[in-house]
DOVEXDREN-741618 format. One record per residue (C-alpha): x, y, z; residue in three letters. Coordinates in steps of 0.5 Angstrom, whole numbers, plus 2048, in hexadecimal, padded with zeros to 3 digits. Example, Ala and Ser with C-alpha at 12.3 -4.5 7.8 and 13.67 -1.06 7.14 Angstrom:
BEGIN
8197F7810Ala/81B7FE80ESer/
//
This chain:
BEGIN
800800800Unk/806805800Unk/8088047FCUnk/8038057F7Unk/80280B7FBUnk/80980D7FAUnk/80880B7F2Unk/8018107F2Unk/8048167F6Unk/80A8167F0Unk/8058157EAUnk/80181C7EDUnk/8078207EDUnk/8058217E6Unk/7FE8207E6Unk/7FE8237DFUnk/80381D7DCUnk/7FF8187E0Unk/7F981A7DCUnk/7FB81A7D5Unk/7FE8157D6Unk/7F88107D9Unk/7F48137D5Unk/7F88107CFUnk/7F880A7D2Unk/7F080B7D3Unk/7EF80C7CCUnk/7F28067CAUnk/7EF8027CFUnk/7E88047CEUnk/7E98037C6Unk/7EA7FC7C8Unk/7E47FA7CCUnk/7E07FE7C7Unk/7E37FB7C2Unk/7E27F47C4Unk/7DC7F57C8Unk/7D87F87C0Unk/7D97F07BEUnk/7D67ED7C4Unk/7D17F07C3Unk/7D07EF7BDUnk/7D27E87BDUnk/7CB7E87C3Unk/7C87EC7BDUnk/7C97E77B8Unk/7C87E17BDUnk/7C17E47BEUnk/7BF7E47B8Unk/7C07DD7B6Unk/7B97DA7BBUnk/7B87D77C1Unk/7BE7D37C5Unk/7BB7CD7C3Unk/7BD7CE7BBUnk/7C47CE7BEUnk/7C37C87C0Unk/7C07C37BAUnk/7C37C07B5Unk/7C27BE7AFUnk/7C37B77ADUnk/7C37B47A6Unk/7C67AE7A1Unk/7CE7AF7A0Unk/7CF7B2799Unk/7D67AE799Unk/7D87AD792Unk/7DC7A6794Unk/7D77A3796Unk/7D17A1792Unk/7CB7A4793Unk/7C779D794Unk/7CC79C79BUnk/7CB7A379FUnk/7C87A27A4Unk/7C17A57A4Unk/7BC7A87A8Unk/7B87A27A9Unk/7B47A07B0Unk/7BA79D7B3Unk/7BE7A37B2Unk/7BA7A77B5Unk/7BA7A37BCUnk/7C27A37BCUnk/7C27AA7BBUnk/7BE7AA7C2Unk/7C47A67C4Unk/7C87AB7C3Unk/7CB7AE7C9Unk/7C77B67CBUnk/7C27B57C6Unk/7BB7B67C9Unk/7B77B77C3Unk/7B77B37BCUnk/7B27B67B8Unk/7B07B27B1Unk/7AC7B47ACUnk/7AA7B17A5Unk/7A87B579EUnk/7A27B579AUnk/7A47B2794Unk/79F7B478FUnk/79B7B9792Unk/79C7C1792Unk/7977C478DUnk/7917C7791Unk/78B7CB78FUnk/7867CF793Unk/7817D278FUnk/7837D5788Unk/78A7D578AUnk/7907D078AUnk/7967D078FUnk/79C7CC790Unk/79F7C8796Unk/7A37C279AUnk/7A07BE79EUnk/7A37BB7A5Unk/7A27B57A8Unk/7A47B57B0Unk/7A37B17B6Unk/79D7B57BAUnk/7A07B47C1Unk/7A67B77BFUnk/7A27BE7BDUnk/7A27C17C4Unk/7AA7C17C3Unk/7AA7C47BDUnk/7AA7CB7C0Unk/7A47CE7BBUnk/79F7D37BDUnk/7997D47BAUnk/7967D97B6Unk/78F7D67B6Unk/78D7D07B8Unk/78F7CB7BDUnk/7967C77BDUnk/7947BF7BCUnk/7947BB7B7Unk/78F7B67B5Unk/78D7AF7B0Unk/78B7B47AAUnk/78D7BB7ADUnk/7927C07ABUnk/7967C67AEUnk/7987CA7A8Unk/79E7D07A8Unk/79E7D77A8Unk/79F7D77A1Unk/79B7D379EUnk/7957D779DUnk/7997DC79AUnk/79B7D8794Unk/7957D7790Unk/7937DA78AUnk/78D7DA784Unk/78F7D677FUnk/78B7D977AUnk/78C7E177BUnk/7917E5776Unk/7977E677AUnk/7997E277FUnk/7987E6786Unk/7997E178EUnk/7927E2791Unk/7927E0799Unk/78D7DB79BUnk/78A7DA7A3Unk/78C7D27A2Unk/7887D27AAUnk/7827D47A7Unk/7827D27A0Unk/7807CB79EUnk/7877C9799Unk/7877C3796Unk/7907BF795Unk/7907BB78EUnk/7947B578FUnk/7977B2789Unk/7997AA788Unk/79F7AA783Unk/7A07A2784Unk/79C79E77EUnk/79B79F777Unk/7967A5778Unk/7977AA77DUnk/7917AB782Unk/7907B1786Unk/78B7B178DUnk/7887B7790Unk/7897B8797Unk/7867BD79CUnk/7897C07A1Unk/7867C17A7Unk/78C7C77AAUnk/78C7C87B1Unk/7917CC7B3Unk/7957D27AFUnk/79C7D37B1Unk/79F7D97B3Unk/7A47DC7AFUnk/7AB7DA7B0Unk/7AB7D27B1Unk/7AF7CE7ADUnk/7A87CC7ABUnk/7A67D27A7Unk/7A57CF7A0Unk/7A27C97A2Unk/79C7C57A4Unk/79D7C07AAUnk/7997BA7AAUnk/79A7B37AFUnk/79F7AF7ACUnk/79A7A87ABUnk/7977AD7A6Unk/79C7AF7A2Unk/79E7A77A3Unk/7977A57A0Unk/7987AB79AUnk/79F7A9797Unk/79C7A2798Unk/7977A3793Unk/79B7A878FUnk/7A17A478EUnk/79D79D78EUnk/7A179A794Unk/79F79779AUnk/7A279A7A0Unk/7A97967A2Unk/7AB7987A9Unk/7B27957A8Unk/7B37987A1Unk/7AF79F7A3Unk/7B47A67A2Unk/7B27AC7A6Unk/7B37B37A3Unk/7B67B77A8Unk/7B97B57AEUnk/7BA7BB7B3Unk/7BE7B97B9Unk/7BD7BE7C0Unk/7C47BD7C4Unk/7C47BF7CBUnk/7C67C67CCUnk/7CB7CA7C7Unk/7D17C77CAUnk/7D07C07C8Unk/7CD7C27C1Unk/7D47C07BEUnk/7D67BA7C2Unk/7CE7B77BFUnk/7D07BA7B8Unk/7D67B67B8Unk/7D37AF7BAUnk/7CD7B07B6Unk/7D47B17B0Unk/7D77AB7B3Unk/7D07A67B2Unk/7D17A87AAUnk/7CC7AF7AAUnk/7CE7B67A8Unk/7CB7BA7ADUnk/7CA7C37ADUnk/7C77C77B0Unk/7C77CF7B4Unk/7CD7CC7B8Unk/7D17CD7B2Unk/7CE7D27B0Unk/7D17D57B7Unk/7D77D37B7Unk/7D97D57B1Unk/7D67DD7B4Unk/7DA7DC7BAUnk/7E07DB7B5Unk/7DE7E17B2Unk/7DD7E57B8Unk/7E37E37BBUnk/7E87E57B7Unk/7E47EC7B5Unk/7E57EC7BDUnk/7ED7EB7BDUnk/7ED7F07B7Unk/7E97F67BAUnk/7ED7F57C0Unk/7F37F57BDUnk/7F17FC7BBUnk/7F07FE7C1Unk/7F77FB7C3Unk/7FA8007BFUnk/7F78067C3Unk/7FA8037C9Unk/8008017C6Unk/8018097C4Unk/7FF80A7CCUnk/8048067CEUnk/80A80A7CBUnk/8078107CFUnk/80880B7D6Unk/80E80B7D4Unk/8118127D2Unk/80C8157D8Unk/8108107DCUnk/8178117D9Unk/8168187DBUnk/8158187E1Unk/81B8147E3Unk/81E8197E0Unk/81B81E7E3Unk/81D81B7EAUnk/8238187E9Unk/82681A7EFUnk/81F8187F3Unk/8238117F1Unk/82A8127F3Unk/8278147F9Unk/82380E7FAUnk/8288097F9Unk/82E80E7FDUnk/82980C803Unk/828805802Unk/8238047FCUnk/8267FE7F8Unk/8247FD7F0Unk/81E7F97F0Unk/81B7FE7F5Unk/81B8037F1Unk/81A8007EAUnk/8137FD7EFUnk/8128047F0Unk/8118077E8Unk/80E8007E6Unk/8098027EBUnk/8088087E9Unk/8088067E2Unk/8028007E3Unk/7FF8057E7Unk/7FF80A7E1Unk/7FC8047DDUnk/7F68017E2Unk/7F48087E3Unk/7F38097DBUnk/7F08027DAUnk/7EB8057E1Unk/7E980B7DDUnk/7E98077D6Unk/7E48027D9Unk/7DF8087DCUnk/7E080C7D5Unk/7DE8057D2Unk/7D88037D6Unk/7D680B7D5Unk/7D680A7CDUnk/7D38047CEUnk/7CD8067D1Unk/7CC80D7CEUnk/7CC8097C7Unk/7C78037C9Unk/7C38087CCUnk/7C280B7C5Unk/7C28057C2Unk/7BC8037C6Unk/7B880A7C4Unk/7B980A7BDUnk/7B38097BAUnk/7B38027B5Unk/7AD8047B0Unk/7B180B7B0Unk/7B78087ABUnk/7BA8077B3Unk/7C28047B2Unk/7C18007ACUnk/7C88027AAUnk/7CA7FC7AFUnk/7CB7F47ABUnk/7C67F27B0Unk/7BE7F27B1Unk/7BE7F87B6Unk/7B97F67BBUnk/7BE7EF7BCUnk/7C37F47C0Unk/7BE7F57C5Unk/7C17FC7C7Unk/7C87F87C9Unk/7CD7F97C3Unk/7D27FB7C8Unk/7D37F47CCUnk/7D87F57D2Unk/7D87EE7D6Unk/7DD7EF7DDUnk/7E27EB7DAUnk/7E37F07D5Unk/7E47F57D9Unk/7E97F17DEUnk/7EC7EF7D8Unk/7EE7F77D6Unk/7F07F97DCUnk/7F57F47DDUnk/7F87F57D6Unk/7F87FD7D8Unk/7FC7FB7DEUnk/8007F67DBUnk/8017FC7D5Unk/8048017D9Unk/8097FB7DDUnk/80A7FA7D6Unk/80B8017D5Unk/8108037DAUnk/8157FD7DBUnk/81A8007D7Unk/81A8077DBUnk/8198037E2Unk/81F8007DFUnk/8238057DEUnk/8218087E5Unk/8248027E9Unk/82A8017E5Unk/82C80A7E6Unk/83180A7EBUnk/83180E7F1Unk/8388127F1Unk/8358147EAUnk/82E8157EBUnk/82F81B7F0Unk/83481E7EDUnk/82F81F7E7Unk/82C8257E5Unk/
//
């Protein structure tokens, strides 16, 4: 405790040195949390948009595309497939489903619409993470829940000039055509839609028109005149929900091991993270530069001052002070100088930081708001500047250890003037 009030008390004789040059050492450490703290939040940002936490941690899952293995040997997604994939360690959910094959052609009234359909299990619904926009989620033998979308693409086939028309699938009667393709004579068959539910806009569902996976069994039987083989029988999709982000990767390299590809939101993240990592090493290299600069300003500030008090050393070690005190002495000063720039940089920051979210916050969306940012501005949430604790413990330390750095030399330089020396200068 002294000894850093002897370090202080020295460093206030010229008060006006002390705070330039701190305030170089400020300047530079606020540059470097801004800096890095612009990424973060934009990486949140980023982060935000892509949905729920729960689309982070599904993959999906389907057959190997290797071209050294012939396609009648991958591995399919088949019914046994599926019951491994439960196998896998930290996978919670496996969610089937099978595709309609010849269906997609609609008709309500005068107008014609196209779309897919998919077959799931209708236990699995609940897990799926849909909200309704109306109706009520669940799914019957007959019944079908149909994607935000879908009303929206139809069309009259007989008008002049092709225009969407948007059509109420939950209360208007539509009608799907299913084709038989297998035979000598195509045949269709006509199939109400009995719409129970409409989707919220935003689900992986959006285009499509799910239906209880027997009936989607049943259809492609009679489309593709084959009977139902449960050994032989190929899902479409497979989606695969890990337990948390952390173990994503380690169920997606399993699921690769067992002969699948495997992709998903998680590789999607990851390659983000890159991103965002090496743009936060950049920026913050240029805010490394301005403490680089306020370095050399520690370093001419303390060489002048053991210039100026080459006599107070003489003095000290005439006395009994021995050359690691004083070099102990201006290394002192010189963290001292460095700790309380990086204090001062980190309350500029957090000042910065809340006078630029706030602003942000208050920027009216419909107005043109921020549109000159690469992101939706209602992701950032009022926080493009993101200062977490370590961030600001991270900058402190290196302000401090830049002005130890700083002031080795003229430390240095101190402990080696010899006393006879020092106080016969002038």
């Amino acid at each position: 405790m002294e000894l850093l009030q002897l370090a202080f008390g020295n460093l206030l004789r010229a008060r006006a040195r002390f705070v330039m040059t701190a305030g170089g050492v400020l300047v530079g450490t606020a540059a470097v949390i801004l800096l890095i703290a612009l990424t973060i939040g934009l990486q949140n940002a980023a982060e935000a948009g892509i949905g729920s936490s729960t689309a982070l941690t599904e993959l999906d899952v389907w057959p190997s595309w290797n071209p050294n293995v012939p396609s009648d040997q991958a591995p399919q997604l088949t019914i046994e497939t599926v019951r491994s994939l439960w196998k896998v360690p930290d996978v919670v959910l496996v969610i089937p489903s099978a595709n309609l094959d010849g269906g997609g052609e609609m008709t309500a009234g005068q107008y014609t619409g196209y779309s897919g359909g998919v077959g799931i299990d209708p236990r699995l619904l609940p897990y799926l993470g849909l909200t309704a926009a109306q109706g009520e989620l669940s799914l019957q033998p007959g019944e079908v829940i149909v994607g935000s979308e879908v009303g929206r693409n139809f069309f009259d086939p007989k008008a002049e000039e092709w225009s969407p028309v948007e059509v109420d699938m939950y209360n208007t009667p539509v009608k799907m055509k299913i084709y038989q393709w297998a035979g000598e004579t195509p045949a269709d068959r006509i199939v109400k839609l009995n719409v129970v539910a409409v989707l919220a806009p935003g689900s992986a569902y959006d285009y499509s028109i799910l239906m209880p996976i027997e009936d989607v069994i049943e259809f492609n039987e009679w489309t593709n005149n084959t009977e139902f083989d449960p050994e032989t029988f190929v899902f479409g999709r497979v989606v695969v929900r890990a337990r948390d982000r952390d173990t994503t990767n380690g169920v997606a390299e399993a699921i690769r091991k067992m002969g699948f590809e495997v992709g998903g939101m998680s590789d999607f993240i990851n390659q983000l993270n890159q991103f965002f990592g090496t743009m936060r090493l950049m920026l913050g290299g240029i805010g490394g530069v301005a403490l680089l600069v306020a370095a050399f300003g520690v370093a001419n500030t303390m060489t002048m001052a053991i210039l100026e008090r080459t006599k107070e050393i003489g003095l000290m070690k005439a006395i009994g002070a021995t050359d690691r005190d004083v070099m102990t002495i201006f290394l002192t000063e010189a963290a001292l100088v460095g700790f309380s720039g990086g204090v001062a940089g980190v309350g500029l920051s957090l000042f910065v930081q809340n006078v630029v979210n706030t602003a942000l916050a208050n920027v009216p969306q419909d107005q043109g708001g921020i549109t000159f940012l690469p992101i939706d501005p209602s992701q950032i949430q009022g926080n493009l500047f993101v200062i977490p604790s370590e961030l600001i413990l991270f900058a402190v330390t290196l302000a401090t250890l830049v002005g130890i750095g700083a002031g080795l030399f003229p430390a240095l330089r101190a402990a080696r003037l010899l006393p006879v020396l020092a106080l016969k200068s002038e």
